[in-house]
C-alpha angles and dihedrals in degrees: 000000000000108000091191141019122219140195090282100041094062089040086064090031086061092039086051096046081046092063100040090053090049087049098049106037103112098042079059091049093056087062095063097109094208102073097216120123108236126115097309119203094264087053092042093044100039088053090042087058092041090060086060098045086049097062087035093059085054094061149037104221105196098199126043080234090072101032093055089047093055090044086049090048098039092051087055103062088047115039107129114192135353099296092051092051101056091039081060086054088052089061098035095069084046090055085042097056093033102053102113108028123112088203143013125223131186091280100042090044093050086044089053101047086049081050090058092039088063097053091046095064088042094067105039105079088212115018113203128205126221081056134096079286095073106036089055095055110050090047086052080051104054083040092068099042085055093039085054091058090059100263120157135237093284104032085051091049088045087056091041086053103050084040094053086046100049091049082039097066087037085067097089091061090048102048123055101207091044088052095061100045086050085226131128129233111295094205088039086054089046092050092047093046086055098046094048081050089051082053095046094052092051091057092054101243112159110270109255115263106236123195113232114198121225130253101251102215121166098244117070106196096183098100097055126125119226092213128194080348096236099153106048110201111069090202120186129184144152114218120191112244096240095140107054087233111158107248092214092069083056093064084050097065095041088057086071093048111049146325137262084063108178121172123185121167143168136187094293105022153042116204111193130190109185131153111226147154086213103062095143089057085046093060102035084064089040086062094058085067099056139280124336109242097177132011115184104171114175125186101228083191089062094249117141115252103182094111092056080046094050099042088052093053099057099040095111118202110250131223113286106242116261107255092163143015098245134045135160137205122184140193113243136156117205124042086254096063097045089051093054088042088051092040086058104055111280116134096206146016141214126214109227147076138133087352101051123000113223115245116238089253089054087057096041092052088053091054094040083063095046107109092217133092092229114040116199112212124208105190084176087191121076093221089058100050093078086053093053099047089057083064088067099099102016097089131049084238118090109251127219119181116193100202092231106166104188133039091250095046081047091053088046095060095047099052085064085055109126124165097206093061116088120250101263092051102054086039088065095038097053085047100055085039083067094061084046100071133063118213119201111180118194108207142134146257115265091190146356114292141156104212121173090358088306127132118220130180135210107280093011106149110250121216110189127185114209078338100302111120103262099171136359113194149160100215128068101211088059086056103055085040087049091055092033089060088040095055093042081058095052082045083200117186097227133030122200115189121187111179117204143233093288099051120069131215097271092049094054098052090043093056092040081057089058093049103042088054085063090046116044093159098054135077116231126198128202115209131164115244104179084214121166126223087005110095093189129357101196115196113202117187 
């Protein structure tokens, strides 16, 4: 049996919990009572711990002190969704309690999970049972009592484990909803996932092989010659389209750096293969069209380039310099929504949503660019608000986060928005713009459920009201009866539709007609959103 854990034991304990994750993650999905595809909690978890296993493969921490720091750090930055933000917490407490030691036996390790437990319930506003909270606790809990008696670090994880089972299965009497879809926790599954991967690490068994699929992007540079070799650095990256920069003036100033120039790009992304002697120019330009999300550079003269590699990874963006008092980034998914959320005032915009939640880092980068000293954030997703308000401290801009939970309350905040009001004041005004508002969403059923005593089958089409189901139906025309008596209800006095990726043009205004023969008094307006998953957000004020 260990007796302690050092810096590289929990370096291989994370790397082991990473993969697990990645291995289990849909089995975790299927948990998520409510059917409908979005990031569900094993996505969000498996790339929150990835996060984590990325920065620990670059580095050999010596003490358990150091290791647990980077994975805190590290989980930080990348939390995505509610579940990966409070499974940061988790391992913040443990970083907390763990700082200065060398080396962690079975005490120190129990301490420092019931470390992570309490900040977990700090940061949740309120905080549920039957969930990842509990499960956590009361193996944190049993931990302690073993590691009192002396036990070491693997006997104490082995206690931790058959505690957080046995209140893991106990889940679907705690919590209601679980209980009548006669499922357990999702997050509680995830944590206890992570911690059976940590034991199996410190017995030495062979980290598990995961599969990675490929990105599958539409140039294929494998095939290239390097020629007579007179640029020396082949040099490949993708880049995320964030600024709106036209990609062909990209390949112009490559032309003037190098040959074998090839420039491929989509709506999100450009993905660039160039040979150059300049890579470091290459990239510095790369980076005014938004993030880096690969970097491959090879010397085709044999010379070693992991110094050019290595300086590029830790230049950090820095803060954009304040020009004015106010900014605003938002949260939006389709190129439609991010064009209405930019025509009215915010300075930057997220990709993300239902489909992928965006990682704290990736909110943080967005306000850091934001040329203002206090950044309003709009997470428009429930599941994303947790992420933004880890952001607050971590830049030297103040951070305001406007709990918006869908795309239309975040457009009704922003509509208050007015840069001549103080702080306090517009603060008060985006919030109560957010009760203002009522948000229907028109999607399917990714799998069988039976949700509220409802039974819902694979491709049924979902109505929810302020997120809440409302309707789930086979037939189209129901649908469009089911919102239209809804809305006659609400007897709001303007409609906004935006129909989403999935819907075309036709569709929309046929089912507007529907809708404005229910309404006669309101105004509805038709706009197209571009969203994905979302056939139709109505916005009913």
């Amino acid at each position: 049996m260990r007796e302690y854990i050092d810096g590289s034991s929990f370096k291989d304990m994370i790397l082991h919990a990473a993969a697990a994750l990645e291995t289990h993650k849909q089995s975790i999905n299927e948990l998520n009572v409510f059917p409908v595809p979005d990031g569900d909690t094993g996505t969000n978890m498996s790339l929150t711990m990835g996060a984590a296993a990325a920065e620990l493969r670059k580095t050999t921490p010596q003490s358990v002190g150091k290791a647990t720091e980077i994975t805190a750090s590290a989980l930080l930055r990348g939390a995505r969704g509610n579940s990966g933000v409070i499974l940061s917490l988790l391992f913040r407490g443990i970083a907390k309690k763990l700082r200065d030691k060398e080396l962690a036996g079975g005490l120190e390790f129990a301490e420092a999970m019931a470390e992570g437990v309490t900040a977990a319930y700090k940061a949740v506003m309120k905080p549920a049972e039957g969930t990842i909270l509990t499960v956590s606790r009361l193996a944190s809990e049993c931990a302690r009592q073993e590691a009192a008696d002396g036990a070491g670090a693997e006997e104490t994880l082995i206690s931790a484990i058959e505690a957080g089972n046995e209140a893991l299965a106990d889940t679907i009497n705690k919590n209601p909803v679980l209980k009548k879809a006669g499922v357990i926790d999702a997050g509680g599954k995830g944590y206890i996932i992570i911690l059976e991967a940590m034991l199996a690490a410190m017995r030495g068994e062979a980290l598990p092989e995961v599969e990675v699929s490929a990105a599958k992007d539409k140039a294929d540079f494998s095939e290239f010659e390097s020629g007579d070799i007179t640029f020396g650095y082949c040099t490949e990256f993708i880049v995320s389209r964030e600024n709106r920069k036209e990609p062909m003036l990209l390949n112009s100033f490559l032309s003037a750096l190098g040959d074998s120039i090839v420039v491929v790009d989509d709506e999100s992304i450009i993905k660039v293969h160039v040979h150059t002697n300049a890579p470091g120019d290459v990239l510095t330009e790369a980076l005014t069209y938004g993030s880096l999300l690969t970097v491959k550079i090879e010397n085709m003269r044999e010379q070693h380039t992991e110094t050019v590699v290595a300086e590029l990874a830790d230049k950090e963006e820095a803060p954009a310099a304040a020009e004015k008092k106010y900014g605003v980034v938002a949260v939006c998914a389709g190129a439609g929504m991010e064009a209405v959320f930019r025509d009215l005032g915010a300075d930057g915009t997220i990709s993300g949503g239902q489909t992928m939640n965006p990682s704290t880092e990736d909110i943080l980068r967005q306000i850091n660019r934001t040329p203002a000293e206090v950044v309003f954030v709009l997470p428009n997703n429930k599941n994303i608000v947790m992420a933004a308000e880890q952001c607050i401290g971590l830049t030297e801009k103040k951070v305001v986060v406007i709990p918006s939970v869908s795309m239309p309350q975040g457009i009704a905040a922003l509509m208050q928005f007015e840069p001549s009001m103080d702080e306090q004041t517009l603060t008060n005004n985006m919030k109560e713009a957010l009760s203002a508002v009522h948000t229907l969403q028109v999607t399917y059923a990714a799998r069988d459920s039976d949700y509220e005593g409802r039974e819902i089958k694979e491709g049924d089409y979902l109505t929810l009201l302020e997120g809440k189901l409302l309707s789930t139906l086979r037939d189209f025309d129901d649908v469009c009866t089911a919102i239209g008596d809804k809305l006659a209800e609400l007897t709001p006095e303007f409609v906004t539709v935006f129909y989403g990726a999935d819907v075309s043009e036709d569709d929309a205004e046929s089912f507007v007609s529907v809708l404005q023969s229910r309404l006669e008094d309101a105004e509805i307006t038709l706009v197209s959103g571009g969203q994905p998953v979302y056939y139709y957000l109505i916005s009913a004020e």
